[in-house]
N, C-alpha and C positions, 0 to 999 in steps of 0.2 A: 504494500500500500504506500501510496505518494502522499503526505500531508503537505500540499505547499502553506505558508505561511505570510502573513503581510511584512515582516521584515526583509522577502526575498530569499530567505534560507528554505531549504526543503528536509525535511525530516523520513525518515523509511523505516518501515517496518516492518517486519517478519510476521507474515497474518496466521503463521503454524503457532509459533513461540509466542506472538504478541510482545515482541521485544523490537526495541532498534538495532539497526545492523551497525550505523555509524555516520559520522558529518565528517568532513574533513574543511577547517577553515583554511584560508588557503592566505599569504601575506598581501594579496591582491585581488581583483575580479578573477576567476577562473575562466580561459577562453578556450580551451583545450585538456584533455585529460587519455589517457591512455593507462591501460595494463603493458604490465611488462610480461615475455612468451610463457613465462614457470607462475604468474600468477601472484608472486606475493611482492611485487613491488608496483604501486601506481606511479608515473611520472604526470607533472601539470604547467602549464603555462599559464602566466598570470599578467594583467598589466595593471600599471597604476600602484605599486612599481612592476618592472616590465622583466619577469624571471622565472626562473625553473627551476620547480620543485620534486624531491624524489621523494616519497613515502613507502614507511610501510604496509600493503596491504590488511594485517590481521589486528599488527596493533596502533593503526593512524600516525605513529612516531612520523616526524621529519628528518631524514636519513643525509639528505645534502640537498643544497641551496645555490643556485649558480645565478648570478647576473647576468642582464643581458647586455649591459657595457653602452660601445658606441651606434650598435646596431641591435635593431627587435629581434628576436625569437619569433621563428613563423612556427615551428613544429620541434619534435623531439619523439626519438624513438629509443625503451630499452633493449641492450644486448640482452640474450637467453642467459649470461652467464649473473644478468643482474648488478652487473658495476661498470657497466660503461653506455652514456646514453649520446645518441646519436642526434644533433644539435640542427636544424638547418637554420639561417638568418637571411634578413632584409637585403647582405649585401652581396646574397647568390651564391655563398659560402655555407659547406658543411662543417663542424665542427663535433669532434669525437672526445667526449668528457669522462674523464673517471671520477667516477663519483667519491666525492670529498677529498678532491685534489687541486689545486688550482691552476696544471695543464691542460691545455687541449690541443689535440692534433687536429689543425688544418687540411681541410680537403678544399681544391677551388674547382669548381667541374666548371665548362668553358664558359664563360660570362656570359655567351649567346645562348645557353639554356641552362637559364636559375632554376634550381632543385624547387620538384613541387612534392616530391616523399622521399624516403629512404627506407632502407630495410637491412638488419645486422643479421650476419650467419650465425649460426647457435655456438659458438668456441669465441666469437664479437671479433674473429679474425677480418675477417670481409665485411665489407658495407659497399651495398647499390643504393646508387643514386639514381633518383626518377626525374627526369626535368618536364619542367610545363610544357616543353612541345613534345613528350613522350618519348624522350632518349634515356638508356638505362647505361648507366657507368659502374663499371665493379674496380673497388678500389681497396686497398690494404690498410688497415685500419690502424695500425698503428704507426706508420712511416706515411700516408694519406698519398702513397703514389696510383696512380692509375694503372688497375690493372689488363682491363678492356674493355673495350666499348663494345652494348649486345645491339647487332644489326635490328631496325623496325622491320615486322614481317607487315608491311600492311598500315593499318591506325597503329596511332602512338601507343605506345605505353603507359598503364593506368595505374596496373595492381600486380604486386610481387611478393613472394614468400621462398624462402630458403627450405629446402628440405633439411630433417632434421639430422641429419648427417654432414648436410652444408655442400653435400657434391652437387647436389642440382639446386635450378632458380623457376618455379612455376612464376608465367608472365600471363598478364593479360592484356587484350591489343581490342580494343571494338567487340565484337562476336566471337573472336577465337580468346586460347591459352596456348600456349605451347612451354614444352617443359625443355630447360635449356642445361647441358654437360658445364659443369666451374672447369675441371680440368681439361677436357676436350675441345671446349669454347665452341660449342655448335647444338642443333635444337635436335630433341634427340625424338620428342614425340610432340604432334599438335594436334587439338581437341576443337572441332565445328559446332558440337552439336547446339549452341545457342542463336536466338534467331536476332535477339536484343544485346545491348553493349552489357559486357561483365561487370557488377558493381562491385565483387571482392570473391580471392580465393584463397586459398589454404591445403596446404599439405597435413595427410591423416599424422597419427603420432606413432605409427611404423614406416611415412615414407611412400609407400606405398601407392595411394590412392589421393585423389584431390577432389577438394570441394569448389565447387563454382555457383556463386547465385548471381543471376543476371535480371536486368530489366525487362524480359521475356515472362516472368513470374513461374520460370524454371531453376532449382536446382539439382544440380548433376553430381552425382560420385561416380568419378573414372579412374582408371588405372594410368599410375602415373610413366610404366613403360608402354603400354600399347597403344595408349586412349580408348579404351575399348569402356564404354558407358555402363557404372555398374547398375547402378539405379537413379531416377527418376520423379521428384517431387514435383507436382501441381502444386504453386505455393496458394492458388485462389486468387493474388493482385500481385503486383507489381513491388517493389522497394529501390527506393531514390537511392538510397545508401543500407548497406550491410555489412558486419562485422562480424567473424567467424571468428569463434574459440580457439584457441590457440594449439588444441590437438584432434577439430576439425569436426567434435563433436554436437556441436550450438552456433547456434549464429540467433543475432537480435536485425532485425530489418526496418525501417520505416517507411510506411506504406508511401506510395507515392500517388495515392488515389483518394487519401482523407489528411490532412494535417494533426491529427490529434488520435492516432493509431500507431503502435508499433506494436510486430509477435517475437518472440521469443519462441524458435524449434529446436529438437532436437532430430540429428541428421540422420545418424541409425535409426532410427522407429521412424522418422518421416512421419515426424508427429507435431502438433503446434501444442506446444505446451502452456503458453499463456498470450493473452492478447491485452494489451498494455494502452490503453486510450481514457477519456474523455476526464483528462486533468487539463490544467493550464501548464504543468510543468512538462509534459507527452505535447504541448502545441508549439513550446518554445524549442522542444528538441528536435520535431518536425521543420520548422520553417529555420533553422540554423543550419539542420543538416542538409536542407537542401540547395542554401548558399556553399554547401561545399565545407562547412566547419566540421569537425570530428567532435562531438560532443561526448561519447558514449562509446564503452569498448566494452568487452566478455572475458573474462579471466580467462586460463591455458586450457580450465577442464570446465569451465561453461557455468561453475557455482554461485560466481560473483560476477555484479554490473556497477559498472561506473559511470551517472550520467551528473551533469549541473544545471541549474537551473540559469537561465540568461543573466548577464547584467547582476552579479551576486558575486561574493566572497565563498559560498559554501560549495563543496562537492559531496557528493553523497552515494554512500557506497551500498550499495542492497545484493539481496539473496535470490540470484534467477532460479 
């Protein structure tokens, strides 16, 4: 349950337990929030002052604090390994941060395509870079050199996830994915079967299999060496944005046919497990996600959600 409240803050609670899960105040408005791939670390971007926060998932602590100096924070991603977060800024620069340290490694991807995501291998050896005209850069994360640039098949580059092994990169391009070799530098399998542009995919937590949910109000589990389709959800509608669980089991989606709906499934059972609507706090997460903001993410194994409310200091953490 959402309690929003009049001072902007939102409160959650477990309607099994009848307890809170938790707030997390944040030293700014919260404009961004993310889990980290294992689940117990949330990272947050803030402005007002303009900075990035690491938290603990379980027990709210503030774990490291990084400023954002001469230039804004546009985004920030955690490594799987949990101590190093992957930094992008205003002035079309990556930056690779170890948490509670005051280095960071420089990445500059070519000024003509400013980073619009990034994505760390599970060892937080590698980091891809995604640039706004859909070019993907893999680069070595602790000396920030370039290691190759992955050719466009097609539409740009949208959505990328490392396998957990980190030898392959699933890409998503418009309607296709294709699954890309680190050390052979070449695409080893590619997946058609959407008829609408991919809004997010994820590798299962053996590797194996990938999940794809697209604007089609299809999602797909395929095999990640053959593309061979293993099953097949009728989601019912469409979703503007979706966020998969981190071992590929849940995804949270926001409809793209009501502003004040979002479901929460699960991917095995191809089951909707809850349908999440008609608050003010579900109408502000709709119409920010559909500017393209990341409001809202899914822990590794699908337990925990992370959304904020607009225009607030508080994030709030609840029980999918």
């Amino acid at each position: 349950l959402i309690a929003p409240y009049a001072d902007g803050s939102a409160q959650i609670w477990d309607t099994k337990a009848g307890a809170t899960i938790g707030i997390l105040r944040a030293q700014g408005t919260v404009r961004a929030a993310r889990f980290g791939p294992d689940g117990r670390r949330i990272v947050t971007i803030s402005s007002g002052p303009d900075l990035l926060e690491v938290w603990d998932a379980r027990t709210l602590n503030v774990l490291g604090v990084l400023r954002a100096g001469d230039s804004g924070i546009t985004d920030a991603i955690l490594s799987p390994d949990g101590f190093h977060v992957a930094v992008t800024y205003e002035d079309k620069k990556v930056r690779v941060w170890r948490i509670g340290q005051p280095w960071q490694v420089s990445i500059a991807p070519d000024p003509s395509q400013p980073p619009f995501d990034a994505v760390m291998s599970p060892d937080g050896s590698r980091l891809l870079a995604i640039s706004k005209h859909g070019v993907a850069q893999l680069y070595d994360a602790a000396t920030g050199d370039l290691l190759t640039t992955i050719g466009r098949s097609g539409a740009p580059v949208t959505r990328a996830d490392f396998s957990p092994d980190g030898q392959s990169i699933v890409l998503a391009s418009g309607t296709v994915a294709r699954v890309w070799d680190v050390r052979g530098n070449r695409t080893l399998t590619v997946f058609r079967e959407h008829s609408s542009p991919i809004t997010s995919v994820r590798f299962s937590k053996d590797g194996n299999s990938v999940v794809s949910v697209g604007a089609d109000t299809a999602m797909h589990v395929w095999d990640a060496r053959t593309s061979q389709r293993q099953s097949t959800v009728n989601l019912g509608s469409s979703y503007r944005t979706a966020s998969i669980s981190g071992d590929g089991t849940r995804f949270v989606g926001v409809s793209s046919e009501s502003s004040s709906k979002a479901d929460l499934w699960n991917v095995a059972d191809r089951e909707k497990l809850a349908e999440l609507a008609t608050s003010a706090f579900w109408r502000n997460f709709a119409s920010l996600a559909e500017g393209g903001r990341l409001v809202g993410d899914l822990s590794n194994d699908g337990s925990l959600g992370v959304l904020r409310a607009a225009n607030t200091k508080t994030l709030s953490v609840w029980n999918a």
